[in-house]
Wavefront OBJ file of the C-alpha trace (Angstrom):
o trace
v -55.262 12.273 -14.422
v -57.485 11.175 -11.568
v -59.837 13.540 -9.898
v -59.585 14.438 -6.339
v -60.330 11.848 -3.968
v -59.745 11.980 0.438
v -57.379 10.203 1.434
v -57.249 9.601 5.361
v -53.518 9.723 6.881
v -55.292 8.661 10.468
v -58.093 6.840 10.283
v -60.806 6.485 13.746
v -62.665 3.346 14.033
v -65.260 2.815 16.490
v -66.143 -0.222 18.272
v -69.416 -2.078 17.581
v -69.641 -2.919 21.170
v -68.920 -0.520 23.323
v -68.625 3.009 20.744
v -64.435 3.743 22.279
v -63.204 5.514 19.351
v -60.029 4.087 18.101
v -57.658 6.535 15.925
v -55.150 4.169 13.033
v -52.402 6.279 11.439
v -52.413 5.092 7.547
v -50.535 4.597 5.123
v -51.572 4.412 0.740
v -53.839 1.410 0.002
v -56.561 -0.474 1.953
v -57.435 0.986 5.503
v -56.012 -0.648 8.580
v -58.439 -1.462 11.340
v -57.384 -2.067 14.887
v -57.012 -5.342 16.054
v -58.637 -5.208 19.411
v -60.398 -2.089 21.088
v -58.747 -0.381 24.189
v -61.665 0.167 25.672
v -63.732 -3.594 25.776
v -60.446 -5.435 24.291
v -63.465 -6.838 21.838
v -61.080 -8.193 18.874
v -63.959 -9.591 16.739
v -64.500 -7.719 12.946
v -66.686 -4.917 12.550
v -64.743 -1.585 13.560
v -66.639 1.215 11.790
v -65.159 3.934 9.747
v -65.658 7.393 11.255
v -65.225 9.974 8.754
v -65.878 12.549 10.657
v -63.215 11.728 13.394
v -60.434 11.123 10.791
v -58.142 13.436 9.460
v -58.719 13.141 5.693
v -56.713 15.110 2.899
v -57.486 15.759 -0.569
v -55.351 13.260 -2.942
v -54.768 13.361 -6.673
v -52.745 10.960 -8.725
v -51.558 11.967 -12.344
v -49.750 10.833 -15.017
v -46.537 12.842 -16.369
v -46.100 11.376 -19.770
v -42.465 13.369 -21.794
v -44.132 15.152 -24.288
v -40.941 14.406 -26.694
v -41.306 11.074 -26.880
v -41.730 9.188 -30.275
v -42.631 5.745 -28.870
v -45.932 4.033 -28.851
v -46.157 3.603 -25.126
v -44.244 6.646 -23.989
v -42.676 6.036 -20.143
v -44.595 7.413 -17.885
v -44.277 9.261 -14.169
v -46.764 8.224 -11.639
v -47.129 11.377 -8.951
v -49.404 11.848 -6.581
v -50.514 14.922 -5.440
v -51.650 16.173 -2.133
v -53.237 19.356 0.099
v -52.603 22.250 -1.776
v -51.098 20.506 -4.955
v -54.358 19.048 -5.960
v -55.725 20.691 -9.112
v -52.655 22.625 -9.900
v -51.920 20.955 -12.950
v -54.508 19.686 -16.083
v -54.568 17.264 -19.007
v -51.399 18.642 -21.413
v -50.353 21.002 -18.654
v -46.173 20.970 -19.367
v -45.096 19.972 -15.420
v -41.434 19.795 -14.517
v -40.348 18.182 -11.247
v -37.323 19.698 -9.978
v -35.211 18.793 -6.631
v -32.019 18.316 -4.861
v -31.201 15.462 -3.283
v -29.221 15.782 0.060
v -28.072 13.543 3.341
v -29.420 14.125 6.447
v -28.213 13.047 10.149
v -30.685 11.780 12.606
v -34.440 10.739 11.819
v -35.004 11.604 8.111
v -38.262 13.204 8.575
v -37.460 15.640 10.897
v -34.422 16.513 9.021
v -36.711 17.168 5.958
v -38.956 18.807 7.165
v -36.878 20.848 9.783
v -34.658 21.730 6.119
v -38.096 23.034 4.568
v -38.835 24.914 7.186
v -35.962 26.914 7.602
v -34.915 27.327 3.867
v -39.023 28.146 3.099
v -39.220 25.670 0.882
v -42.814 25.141 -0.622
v -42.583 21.464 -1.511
v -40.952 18.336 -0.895
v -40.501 15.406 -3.779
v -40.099 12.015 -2.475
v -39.108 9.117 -4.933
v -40.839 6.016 -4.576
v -40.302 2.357 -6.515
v -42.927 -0.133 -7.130
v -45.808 -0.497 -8.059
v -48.043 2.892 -9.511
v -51.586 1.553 -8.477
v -52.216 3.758 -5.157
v -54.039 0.773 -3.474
v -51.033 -1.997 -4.107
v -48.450 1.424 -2.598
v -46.236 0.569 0.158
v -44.191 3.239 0.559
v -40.482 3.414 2.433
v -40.644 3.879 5.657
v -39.333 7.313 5.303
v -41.700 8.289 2.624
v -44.811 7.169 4.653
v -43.042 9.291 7.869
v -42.670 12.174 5.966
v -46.476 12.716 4.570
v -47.622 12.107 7.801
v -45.084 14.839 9.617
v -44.009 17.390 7.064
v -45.879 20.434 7.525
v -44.890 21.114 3.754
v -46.739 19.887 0.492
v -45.357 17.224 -0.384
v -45.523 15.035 -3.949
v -44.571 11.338 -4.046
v -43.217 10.344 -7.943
v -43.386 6.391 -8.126
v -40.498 5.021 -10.800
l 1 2 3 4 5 6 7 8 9 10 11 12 13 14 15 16 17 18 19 20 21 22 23 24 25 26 27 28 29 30 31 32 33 34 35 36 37 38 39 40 41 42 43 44 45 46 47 48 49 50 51 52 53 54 55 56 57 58 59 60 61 62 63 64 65 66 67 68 69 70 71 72 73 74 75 76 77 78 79 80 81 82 83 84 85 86 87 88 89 90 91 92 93 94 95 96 97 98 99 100 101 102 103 104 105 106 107 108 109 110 111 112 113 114 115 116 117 118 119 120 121 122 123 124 125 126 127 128 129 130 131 132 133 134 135 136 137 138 139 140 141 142 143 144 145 146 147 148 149 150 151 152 153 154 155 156 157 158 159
């Protein structure tokens, strides 16, 4: 289990030339700088992070290992935790990850989180394959949509 770390779902860069202020929506792994500023069209390196002017979230990746298992290397869960999830669980904590799975019409996101809404639910679980390193993640599309629009906690389990 990894502590806590900010994790910025829109990033603001600023220009080294003329200061315009630049706002990137992200998604998991290295941070994607604009290409050219809006306000000097400058597209040389050297757009500066601006903490300050990003919207950062707390972020928490952990490890559910079955606590059953006889085998050497045990398979393991990769989740990652975020808002109000982080620090809810602790080394040897028992954590059980419950859904349902359903089909939506229309943009997936909206549907999800329009379903969450209405039925109060207090988290969503997205699956996501790949990779479990958060800096190689590239989520679905409708993963990455969701965490950026669900108004809901929400925890993304890699398999």
């Amino acid at each position: 289990m990894d502590g806590v770390t900010p994790y910025a779902e829109v990033a603001a860069f600023e220009c080294p030339l003329c200061g315009t202020l630049s706002r990137m929506p992200q998604s998991y792994g290295d941070l994607i700088k604009p290409n050219e500023c809006a306000g000097c069209e400058n597209s040389r390196p050297g757009f500066r992070f601006n903490r300050e002017q990003s919207e950062l979230v707390d972020l928490q990746k952990i490890v559910i290992i079955p606590p059953d298992s006889n085998l050497e290397e045990p398979p393991a869960t990769i989740a990652f935790l975020k808002n109000d999830l982080v620090d809810m669980v602790g080394p040897g904590d028992l954590v059980t990850l419950n859904g349902i799975c359903e089909t939506f019409k229309g943009q997936a996101q909206e549907a999800i989180g329009d379903y969450a809404t209405e039925n109060d639910i207090g988290l969503v679980v997205m699956a996501s394959e790949g990779e479990s390193d958060l800096a190689s993640q590239s989520l679905g599309s409708v993963t990455d949509r969701v965490l950026r629009t669900v108004d809901v906690p929400v925890l993304v389990v890699f398999q």
